[in-house]
DOVEX-697666 format. One line per 10 residues: number of its first residue (from 1); for each residue x, y, z of C-alpha. Coordinates in steps of 0.25 Angstrom, whole numbers, plus 2048, in hexadecimal, padded with zeros to 3 digits. Layout:
N
NUM	X,Y,Z  ... .
//
This chain:
380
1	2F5,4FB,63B  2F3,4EE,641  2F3,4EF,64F  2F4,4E4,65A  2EB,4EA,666  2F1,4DD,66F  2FC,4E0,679  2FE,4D7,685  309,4DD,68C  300,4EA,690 .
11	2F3,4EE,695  2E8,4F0,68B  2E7,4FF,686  2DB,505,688  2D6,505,679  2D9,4F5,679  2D3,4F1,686  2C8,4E8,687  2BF,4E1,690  2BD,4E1,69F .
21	2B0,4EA,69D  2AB,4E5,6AB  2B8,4E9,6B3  2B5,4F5,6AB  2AA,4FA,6B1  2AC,4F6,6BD  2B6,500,6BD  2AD,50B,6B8  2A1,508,6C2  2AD,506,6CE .
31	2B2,516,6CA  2A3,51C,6CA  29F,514,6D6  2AB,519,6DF  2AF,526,6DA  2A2,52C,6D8  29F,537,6E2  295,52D,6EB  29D,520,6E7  2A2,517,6F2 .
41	2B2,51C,6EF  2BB,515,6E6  2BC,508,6E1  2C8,4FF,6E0  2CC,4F2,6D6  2D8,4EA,6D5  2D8,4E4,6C7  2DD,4D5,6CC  2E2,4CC,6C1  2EE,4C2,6BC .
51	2F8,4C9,6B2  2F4,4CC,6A5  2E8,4CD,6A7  2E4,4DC,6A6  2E3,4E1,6B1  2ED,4EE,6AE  2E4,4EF,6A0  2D8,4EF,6A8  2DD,4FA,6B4  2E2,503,6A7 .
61	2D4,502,6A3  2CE,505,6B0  2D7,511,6B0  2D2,516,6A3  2C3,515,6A7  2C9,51D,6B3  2CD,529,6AB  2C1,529,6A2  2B5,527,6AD  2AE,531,6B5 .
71	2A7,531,6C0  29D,53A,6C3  2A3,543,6BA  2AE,543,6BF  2BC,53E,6B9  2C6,532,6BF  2D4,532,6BF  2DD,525,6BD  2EA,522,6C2  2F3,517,6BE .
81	300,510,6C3  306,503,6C1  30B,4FC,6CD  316,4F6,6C6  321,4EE,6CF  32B,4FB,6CB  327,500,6D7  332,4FC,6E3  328,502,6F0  319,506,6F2 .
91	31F,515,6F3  324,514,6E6  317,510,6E0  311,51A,6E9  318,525,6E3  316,521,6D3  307,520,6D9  307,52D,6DD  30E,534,6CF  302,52F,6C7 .
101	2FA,536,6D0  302,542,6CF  303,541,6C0  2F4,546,6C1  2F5,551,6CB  305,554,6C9  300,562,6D1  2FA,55E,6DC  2FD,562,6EB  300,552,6EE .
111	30C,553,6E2  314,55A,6EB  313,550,6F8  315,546,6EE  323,54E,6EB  327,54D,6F9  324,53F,6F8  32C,53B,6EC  338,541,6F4  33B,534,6F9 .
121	342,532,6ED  34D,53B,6E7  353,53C,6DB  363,540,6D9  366,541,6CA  361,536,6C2  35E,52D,6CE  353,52C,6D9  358,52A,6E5  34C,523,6F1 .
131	34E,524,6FF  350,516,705  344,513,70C  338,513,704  32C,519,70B  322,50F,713  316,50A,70B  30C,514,715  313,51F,70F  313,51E,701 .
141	303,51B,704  300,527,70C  308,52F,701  300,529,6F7  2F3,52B,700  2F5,53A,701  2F8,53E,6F3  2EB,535,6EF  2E3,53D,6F9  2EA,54A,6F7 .
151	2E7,549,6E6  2D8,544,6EA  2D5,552,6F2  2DD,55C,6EC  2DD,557,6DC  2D6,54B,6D8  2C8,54C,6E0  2C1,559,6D9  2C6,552,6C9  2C4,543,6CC .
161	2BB,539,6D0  2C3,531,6D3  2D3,52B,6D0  2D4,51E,6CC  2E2,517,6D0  2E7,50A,6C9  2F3,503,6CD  2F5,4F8,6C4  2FE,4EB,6C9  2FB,4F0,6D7 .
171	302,4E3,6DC  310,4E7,6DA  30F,4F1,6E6  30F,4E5,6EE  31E,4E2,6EA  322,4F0,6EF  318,4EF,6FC  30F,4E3,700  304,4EE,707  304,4F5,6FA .
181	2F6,4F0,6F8  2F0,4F3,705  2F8,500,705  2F0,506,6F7  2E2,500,6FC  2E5,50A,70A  2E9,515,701  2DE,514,6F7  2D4,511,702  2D8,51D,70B .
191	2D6,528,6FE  2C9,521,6FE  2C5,524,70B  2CA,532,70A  2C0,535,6FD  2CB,535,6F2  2C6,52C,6E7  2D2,523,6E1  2CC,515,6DC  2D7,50A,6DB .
201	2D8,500,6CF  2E4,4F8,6CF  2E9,4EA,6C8  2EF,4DD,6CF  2F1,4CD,6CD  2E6,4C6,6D2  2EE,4C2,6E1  2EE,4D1,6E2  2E8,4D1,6EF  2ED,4C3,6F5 .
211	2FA,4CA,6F5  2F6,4D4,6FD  2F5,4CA,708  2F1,4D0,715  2EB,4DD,70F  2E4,4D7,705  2D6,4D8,70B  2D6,4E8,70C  2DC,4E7,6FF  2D2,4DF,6F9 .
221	2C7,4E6,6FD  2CC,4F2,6F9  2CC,4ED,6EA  2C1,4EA,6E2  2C8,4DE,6DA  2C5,4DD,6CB  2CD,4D0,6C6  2D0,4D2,6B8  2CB,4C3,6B2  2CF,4BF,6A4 .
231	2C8,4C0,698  2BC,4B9,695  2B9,4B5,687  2B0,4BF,682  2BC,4C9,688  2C6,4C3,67F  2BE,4C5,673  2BF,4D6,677  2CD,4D4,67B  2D1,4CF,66E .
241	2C8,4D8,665  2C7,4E4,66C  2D4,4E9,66A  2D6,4E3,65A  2CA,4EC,659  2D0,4F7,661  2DB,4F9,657  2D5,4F6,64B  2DB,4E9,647  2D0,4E5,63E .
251	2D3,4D6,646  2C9,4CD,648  2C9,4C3,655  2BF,4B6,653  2B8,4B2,65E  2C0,4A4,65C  2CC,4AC,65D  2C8,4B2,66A  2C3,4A5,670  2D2,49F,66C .
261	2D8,4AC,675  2CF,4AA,67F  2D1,49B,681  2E2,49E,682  2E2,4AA,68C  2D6,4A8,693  2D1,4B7,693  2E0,4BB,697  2E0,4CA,691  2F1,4C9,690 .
271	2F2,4BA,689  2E6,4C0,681  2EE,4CD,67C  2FB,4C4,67A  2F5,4BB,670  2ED,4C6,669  2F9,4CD,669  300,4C1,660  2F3,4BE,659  2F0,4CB,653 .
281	2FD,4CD,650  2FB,4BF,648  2EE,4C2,640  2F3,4D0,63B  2FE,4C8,636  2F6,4BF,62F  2EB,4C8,62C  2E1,4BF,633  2D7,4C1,63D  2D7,4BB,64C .
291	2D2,4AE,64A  2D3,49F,652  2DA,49A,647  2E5,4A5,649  2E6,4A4,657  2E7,493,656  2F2,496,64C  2FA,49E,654  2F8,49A,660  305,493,661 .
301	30E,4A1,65E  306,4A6,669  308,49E,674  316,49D,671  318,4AC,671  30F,4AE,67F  319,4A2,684  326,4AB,683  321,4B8,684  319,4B6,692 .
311	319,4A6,698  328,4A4,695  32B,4AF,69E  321,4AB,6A9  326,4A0,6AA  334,4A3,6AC  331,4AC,6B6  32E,49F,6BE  336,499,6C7  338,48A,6C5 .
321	32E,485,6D1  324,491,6CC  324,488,6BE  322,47C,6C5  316,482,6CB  311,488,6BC  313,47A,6B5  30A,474,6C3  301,47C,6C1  300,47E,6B0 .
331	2FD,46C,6B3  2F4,46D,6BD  2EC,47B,6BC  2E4,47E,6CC  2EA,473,6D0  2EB,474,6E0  2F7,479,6E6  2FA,471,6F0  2FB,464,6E9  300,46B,6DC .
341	30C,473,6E0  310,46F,6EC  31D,476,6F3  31D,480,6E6  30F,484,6E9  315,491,6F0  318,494,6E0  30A,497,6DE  30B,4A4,6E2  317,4A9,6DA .
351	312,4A5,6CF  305,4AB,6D2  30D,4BA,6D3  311,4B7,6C7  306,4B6,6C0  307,4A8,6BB  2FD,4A1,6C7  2F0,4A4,6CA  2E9,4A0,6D6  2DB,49B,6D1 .
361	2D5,498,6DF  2DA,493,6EC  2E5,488,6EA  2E5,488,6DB  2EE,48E,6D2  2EF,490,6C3  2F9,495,6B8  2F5,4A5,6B3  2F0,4A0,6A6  2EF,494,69E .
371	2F9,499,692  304,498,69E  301,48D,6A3  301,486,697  30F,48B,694  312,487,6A2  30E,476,69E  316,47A,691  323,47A,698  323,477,6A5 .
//
């Protein structure tokens, strides 16, 4: 059966993942070197990066490493949630926080408070009915705080080394509280001081802590930041093979091939799984290997189909100054921003939340990635 191993709308399954052996095992010597017996405590990483970039692959990975290692003999637990911008207060997150907890203790004495606590909402019928006022950020923390250390002492310290917590997209709790940040580096670093061993690993963009604005030096130095980079050449090559050969596909990639990808997408891990994703699709067609010739021939398709299915809606999603900026900036690429942009330089920051703007040192701004900003001179 021919199977097409690419998909650049999710992150990479276990079995197809590739590359970022060094982050790797950075990970493993953080969980030995602050969970062992004599360590100096947990360890704490922010994977910081642009979209697409694979950051939520990489944290997926980090988990599985999680549940598979040992330290000194002794077994770790993982536990996942996505901070998704579903969430319409911190107390909300806090309780779906605390339910994966409870999914592996159900039993436990702290089930019961967290009962009591849950009573803040009431359910008549089919519908949930909320009291009016949500409870104060301090609140749901010490909640939070409790159960951790209650689960630590009574159920989790005689079994586990240690339980690693990754939250990925961490940056949407600021939408719903703008001291969401400094209130998880209190609550993670207070259990630390009180013995229990819960490492934290989450994902955010790279301005991650800029937002944090007047807490970002506790913040900061509560993280160990790992940015997540693109791929080099050498990584596009395993990217590209190790997943045909993870499924048997019988495909071969040419090292002109790869050099072709490369020189499109720069190392980006999603342009890299949307073109593969087209191309493999094309050579089992055409019962061909992957070749630069194939790639130059259908280059064109490719393009087109990356322009509707992903730049069209960017820009769209743009407001008409915010395109001016993008066709500024797609001419004249770092150019400063004073003499560039003038009274829509206040833009730059949008458009940087959006993903489309990257800030590549003080006063110099560039388009994410150089496929859009060549759509942008297309049309703008």
């Amino acid at each position: 059966m021919e199977l097409n191993p690419f998909n650049p709308y999710y992150p990479a399954p276990d079995h197809l993942f590739s590359n970022r052996s060094r982050e790797q095992r950075f990970f493993q010597r953080g969980l030995h070197s602050g969970l062992a017996e004599l360590g100096g405590g947990p360890w704490n990483i922010a994977l910081l990066g642009p979209w697409g970039i694979g950051k939520t692959s990489l944290l997926r990975r980090f988990a599985r490493i999680a549940k598979t290692e040992k330290v000194e003999g002794k077994a770790l637990l993982a536990i996942s949630i996505s901070a998704t911008s579903a969430y319409s207060s911190f107390d909300e997150f806090a309780r779906a926080f605390m339910r994966r907890f409870l999914d592996a203790v159900p039993r436990s004495s702290f089930a019961r408070e967290f009962e009591k606590w849950e009573l803040s909402s009431v359910r008549v019928g089919t519908l949930t009915v909320r009291r009016k006022e949500e409870p104060p950020l301090e609140s749901a923390v010490e909640m939070v705080y409790r159960g951790l250390l209650s689960l630590w002492e009574e159920n989790f310290r005689k079994r586990y080394a240690g339980v690693v917590v990754f939250i990925d997209d961490v940056q949407n709790l600021l939408e719903v509280h703008p001291k969401s940040l400094l209130a998880l580096r209190t609550l993670f670093q207070d259990l630390q001081g009180m013995g229990a061993r819960y490492p934290l690993v989450v994902t955010g963009p790279e301005t991650l802590f800029g937002a944090v604005r007047e807490a970002a030096e506790p913040v900061t130095r509560f993280f160990e930041r790992m940015p997540v980079l693109p791929f080099d050449l050498a990584d596009t090559a395993e990217a590209v093979r190790h997943p045909l050969e993870a499924v048997g596909s019988g495909l071969r990639a040419d090292d002109g091939f790869v050099q072709k990808l490369y020189e499109k997408t720069l190392g980006h891990p999603y342009f890299i799984a949307f073109i593969m994703r087209d191309l493999v699709d094309t050579a089992y067609r055409e019962g061909c290997h992957l070749t630069a010739e194939l790639f130059e021939a259908h280059w064109g398709s490719i393009i087109g189909h990356l322009e509707m299915e992903k730049f069209e809606e960017e820009w769209r999603a743009c407001s008409p100054a915010e395109r001016k900026v993008l066709a500024a900036l797609a001419r004249h690429p770092g150019a400063p921003v004073t003499k560039t942009f003038g009274k829509h330089r206040s833009l730059l920051g949008r458009l940087v939340d959006k993903g489309l703007v990257r800030r590549r040192e003080r006063g110099a701004y560039e388009i994410y990635h150089p496929l859009f900003a060549e759509f942008v001179r297309s049309i703008a």
